[in-house]
MDAnalysis code that builds the backbone (N, CA, C; Angstrom):
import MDAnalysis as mda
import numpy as np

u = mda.Universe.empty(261, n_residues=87, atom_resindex=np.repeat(np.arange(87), 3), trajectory=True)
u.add_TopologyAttr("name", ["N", "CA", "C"] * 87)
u.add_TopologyAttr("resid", np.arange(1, 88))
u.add_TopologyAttr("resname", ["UNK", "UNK", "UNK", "UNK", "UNK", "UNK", "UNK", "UNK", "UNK", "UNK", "UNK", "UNK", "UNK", "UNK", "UNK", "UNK", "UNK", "UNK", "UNK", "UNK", "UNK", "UNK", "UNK", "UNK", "UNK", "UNK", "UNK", "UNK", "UNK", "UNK", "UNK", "UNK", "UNK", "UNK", "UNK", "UNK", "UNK", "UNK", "UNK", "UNK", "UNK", "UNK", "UNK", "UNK", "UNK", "UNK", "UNK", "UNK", "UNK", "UNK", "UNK", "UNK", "UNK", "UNK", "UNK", "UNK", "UNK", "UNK", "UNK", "UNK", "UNK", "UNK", "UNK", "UNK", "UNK", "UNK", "UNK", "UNK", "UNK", "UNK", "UNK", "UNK", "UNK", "UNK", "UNK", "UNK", "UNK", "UNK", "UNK", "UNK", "UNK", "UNK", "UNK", "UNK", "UNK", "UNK", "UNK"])
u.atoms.positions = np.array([
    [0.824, -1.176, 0.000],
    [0.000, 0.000, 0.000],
    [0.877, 1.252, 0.000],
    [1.716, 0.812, 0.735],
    [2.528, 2.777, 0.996],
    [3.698, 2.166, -0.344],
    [4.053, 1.535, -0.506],
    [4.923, 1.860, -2.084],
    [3.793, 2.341, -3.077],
    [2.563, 2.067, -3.417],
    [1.364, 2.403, -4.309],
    [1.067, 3.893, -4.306],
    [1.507, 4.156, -2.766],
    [0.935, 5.803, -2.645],
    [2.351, 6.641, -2.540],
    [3.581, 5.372, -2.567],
    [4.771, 7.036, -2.630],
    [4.948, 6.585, -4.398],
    [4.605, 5.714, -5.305],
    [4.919, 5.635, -6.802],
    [4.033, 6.906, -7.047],
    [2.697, 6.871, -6.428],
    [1.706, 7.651, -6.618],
    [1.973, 8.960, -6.848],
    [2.674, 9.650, -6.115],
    [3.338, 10.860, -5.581],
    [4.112, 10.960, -6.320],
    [5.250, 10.252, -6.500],
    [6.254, 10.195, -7.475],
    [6.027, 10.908, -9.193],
    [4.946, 9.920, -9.887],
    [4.201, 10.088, -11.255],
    [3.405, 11.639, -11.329],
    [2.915, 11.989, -9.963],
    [2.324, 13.176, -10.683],
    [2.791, 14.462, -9.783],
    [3.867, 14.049, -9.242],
    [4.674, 15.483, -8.619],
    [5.333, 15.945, -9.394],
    [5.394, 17.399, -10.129],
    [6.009, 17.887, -11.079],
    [7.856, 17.921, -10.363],
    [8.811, 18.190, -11.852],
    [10.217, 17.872, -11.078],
    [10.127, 19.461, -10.036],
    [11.201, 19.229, -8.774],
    [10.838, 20.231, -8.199],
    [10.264, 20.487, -7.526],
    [9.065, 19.559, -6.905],
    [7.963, 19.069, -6.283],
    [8.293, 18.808, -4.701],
    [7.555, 18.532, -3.961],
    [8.160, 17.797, -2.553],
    [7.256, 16.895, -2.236],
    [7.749, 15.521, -1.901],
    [7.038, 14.608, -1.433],
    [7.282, 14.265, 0.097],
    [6.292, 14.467, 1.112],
    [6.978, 13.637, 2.471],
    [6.316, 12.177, 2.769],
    [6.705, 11.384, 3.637],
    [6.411, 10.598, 3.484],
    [6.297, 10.353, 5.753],
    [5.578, 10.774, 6.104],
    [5.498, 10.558, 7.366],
    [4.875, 9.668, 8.723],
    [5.919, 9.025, 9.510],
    [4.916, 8.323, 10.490],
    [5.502, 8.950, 11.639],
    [4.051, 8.846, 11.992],
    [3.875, 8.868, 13.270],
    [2.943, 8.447, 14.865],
    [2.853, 8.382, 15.826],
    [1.614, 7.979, 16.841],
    [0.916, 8.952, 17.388],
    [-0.226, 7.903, 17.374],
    [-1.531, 8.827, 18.395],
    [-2.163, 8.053, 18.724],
    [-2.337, 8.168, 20.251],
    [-3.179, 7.504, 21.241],
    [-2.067, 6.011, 20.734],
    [-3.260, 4.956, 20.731],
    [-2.671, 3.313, 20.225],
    [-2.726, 3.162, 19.093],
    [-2.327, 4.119, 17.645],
    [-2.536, 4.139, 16.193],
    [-1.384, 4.543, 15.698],
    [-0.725, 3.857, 14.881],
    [0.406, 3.825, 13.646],
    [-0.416, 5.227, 12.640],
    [0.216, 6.220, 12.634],
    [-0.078, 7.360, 11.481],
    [0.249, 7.231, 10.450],
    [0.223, 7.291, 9.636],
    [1.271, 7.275, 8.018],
    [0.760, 8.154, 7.484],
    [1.749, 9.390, 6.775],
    [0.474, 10.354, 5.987],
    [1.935, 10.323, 4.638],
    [1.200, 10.844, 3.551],
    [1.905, 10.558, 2.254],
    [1.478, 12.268, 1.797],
    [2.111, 13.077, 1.565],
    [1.742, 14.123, 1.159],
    [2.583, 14.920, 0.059],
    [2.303, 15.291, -1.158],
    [2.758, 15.858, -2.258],
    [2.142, 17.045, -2.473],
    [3.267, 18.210, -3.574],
    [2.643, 18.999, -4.270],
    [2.215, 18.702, -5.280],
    [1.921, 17.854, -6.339],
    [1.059, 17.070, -7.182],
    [-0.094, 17.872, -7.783],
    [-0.441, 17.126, -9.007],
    [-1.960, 17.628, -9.615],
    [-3.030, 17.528, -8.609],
    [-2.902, 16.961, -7.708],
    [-4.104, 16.365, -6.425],
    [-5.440, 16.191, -7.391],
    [-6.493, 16.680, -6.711],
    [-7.781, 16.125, -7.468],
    [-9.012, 17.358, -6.978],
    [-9.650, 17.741, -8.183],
    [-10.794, 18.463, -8.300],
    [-11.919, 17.646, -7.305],
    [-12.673, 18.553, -6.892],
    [-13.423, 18.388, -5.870],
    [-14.652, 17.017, -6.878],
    [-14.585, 17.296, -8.129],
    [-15.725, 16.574, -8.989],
    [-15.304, 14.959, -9.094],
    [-13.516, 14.864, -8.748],
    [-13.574, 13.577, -8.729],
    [-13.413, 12.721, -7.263],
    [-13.260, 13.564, -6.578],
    [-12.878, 13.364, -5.303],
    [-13.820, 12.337, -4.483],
    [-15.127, 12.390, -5.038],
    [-16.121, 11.036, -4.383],
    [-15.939, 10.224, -4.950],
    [-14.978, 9.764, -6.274],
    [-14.747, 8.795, -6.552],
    [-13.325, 8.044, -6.466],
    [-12.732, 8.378, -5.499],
    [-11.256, 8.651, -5.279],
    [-11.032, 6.872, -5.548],
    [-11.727, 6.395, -4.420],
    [-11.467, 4.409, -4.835],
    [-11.897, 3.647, -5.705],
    [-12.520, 4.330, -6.645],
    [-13.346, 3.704, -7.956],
    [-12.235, 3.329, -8.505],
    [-11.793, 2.175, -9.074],
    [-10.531, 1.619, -9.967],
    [-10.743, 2.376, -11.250],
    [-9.526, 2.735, -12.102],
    [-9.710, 3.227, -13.036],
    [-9.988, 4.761, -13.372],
    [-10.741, 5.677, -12.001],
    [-10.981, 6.727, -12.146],
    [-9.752, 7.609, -12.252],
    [-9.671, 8.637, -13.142],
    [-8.056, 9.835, -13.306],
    [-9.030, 10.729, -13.380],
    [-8.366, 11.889, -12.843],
    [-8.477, 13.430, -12.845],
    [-8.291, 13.580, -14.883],
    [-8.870, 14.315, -15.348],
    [-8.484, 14.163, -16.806],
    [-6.971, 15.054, -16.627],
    [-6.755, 15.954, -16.434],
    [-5.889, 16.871, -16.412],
    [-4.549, 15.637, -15.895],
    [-4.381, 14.568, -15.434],
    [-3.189, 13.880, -14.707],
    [-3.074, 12.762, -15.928],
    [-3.631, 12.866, -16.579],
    [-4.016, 11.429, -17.743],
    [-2.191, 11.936, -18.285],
    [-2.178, 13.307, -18.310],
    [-0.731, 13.230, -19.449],
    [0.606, 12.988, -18.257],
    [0.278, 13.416, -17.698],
    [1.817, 13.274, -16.552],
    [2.094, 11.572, -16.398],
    [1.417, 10.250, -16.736],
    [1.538, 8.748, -16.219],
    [0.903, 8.396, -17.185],
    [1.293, 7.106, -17.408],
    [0.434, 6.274, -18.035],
    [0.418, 5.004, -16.795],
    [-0.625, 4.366, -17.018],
    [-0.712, 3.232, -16.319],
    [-0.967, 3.259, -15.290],
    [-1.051, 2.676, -13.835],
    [-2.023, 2.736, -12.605],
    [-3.116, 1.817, -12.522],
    [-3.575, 2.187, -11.381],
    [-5.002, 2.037, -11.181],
    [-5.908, 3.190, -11.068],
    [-5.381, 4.556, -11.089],
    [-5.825, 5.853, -11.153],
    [-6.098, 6.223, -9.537],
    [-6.102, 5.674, -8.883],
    [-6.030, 6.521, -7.076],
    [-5.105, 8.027, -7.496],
    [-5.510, 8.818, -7.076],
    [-4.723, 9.876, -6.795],
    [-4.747, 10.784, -5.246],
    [-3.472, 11.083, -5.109],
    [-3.401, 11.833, -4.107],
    [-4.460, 13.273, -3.813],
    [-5.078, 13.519, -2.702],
    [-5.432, 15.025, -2.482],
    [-4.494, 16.087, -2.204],
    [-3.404, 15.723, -1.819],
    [-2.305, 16.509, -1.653],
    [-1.742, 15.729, -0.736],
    [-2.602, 15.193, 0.239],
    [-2.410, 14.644, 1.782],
    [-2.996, 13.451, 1.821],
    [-2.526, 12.290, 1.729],
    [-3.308, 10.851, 2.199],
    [-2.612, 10.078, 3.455],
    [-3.871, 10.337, 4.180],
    [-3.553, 9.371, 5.546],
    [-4.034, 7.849, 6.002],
    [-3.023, 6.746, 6.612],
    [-3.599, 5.702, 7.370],
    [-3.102, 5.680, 8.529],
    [-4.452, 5.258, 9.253],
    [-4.498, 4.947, 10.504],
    [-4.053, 3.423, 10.629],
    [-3.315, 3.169, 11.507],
    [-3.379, 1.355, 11.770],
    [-3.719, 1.280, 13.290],
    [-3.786, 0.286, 13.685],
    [-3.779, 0.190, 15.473],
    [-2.701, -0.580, 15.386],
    [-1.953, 0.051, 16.622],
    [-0.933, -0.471, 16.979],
    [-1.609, -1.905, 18.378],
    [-0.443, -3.115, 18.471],
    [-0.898, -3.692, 19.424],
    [0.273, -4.078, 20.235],
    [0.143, -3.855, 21.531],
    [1.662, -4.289, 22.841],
    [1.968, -5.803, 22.665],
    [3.174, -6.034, 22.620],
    [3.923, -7.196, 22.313],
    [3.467, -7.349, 23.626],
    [3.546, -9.138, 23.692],
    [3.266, -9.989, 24.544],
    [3.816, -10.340, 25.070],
    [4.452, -10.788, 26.426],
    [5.346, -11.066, 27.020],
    [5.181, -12.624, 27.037],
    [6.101, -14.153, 26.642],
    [6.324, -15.023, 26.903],
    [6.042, -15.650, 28.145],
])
């Protein structure tokens, strides 16, 4: 998943661009946020962000190939973290 979303970043960050790639905690949760200056995405495609196949038209020329997910600028996961067990 997080190689999918830093290739992601990669393909449509113009050169010059900044990509971070950050973790961190809160409360009992693994953070991960992936954030670019990128084409990101018009508000019109944005409800369809997990539809396979969906592209911003305007990002169609910067990549070929994908599954079309695109970044908003900022994509975050939450995980839960869990305490190792003692033997």
């Amino acid at each position: 998943m997080f190689v999918n979303l830093l290739d992601n970043a990669i393909k449509y960050t113009p050169r010059g661009g900044k990509i971070v790639f950050n973790i961190t905690t809160e409360g009992g949760d693994a953070i991960v946020r992936v954030e670019d200056t990128g084409v990101g995405m018009s508000a019109e495609v944005l409800p369809k962000i997990f539809d396979l196949f969906t592209q911003e038209p305007a990002s169609r020329a910067h990549a070929a190939g994908g599954i079309g997910l695109g970044l908003a600028s900022v994509f975050t996961v939450r995980l839960p973290m869990h305490a190792a067990t003692q033997p």
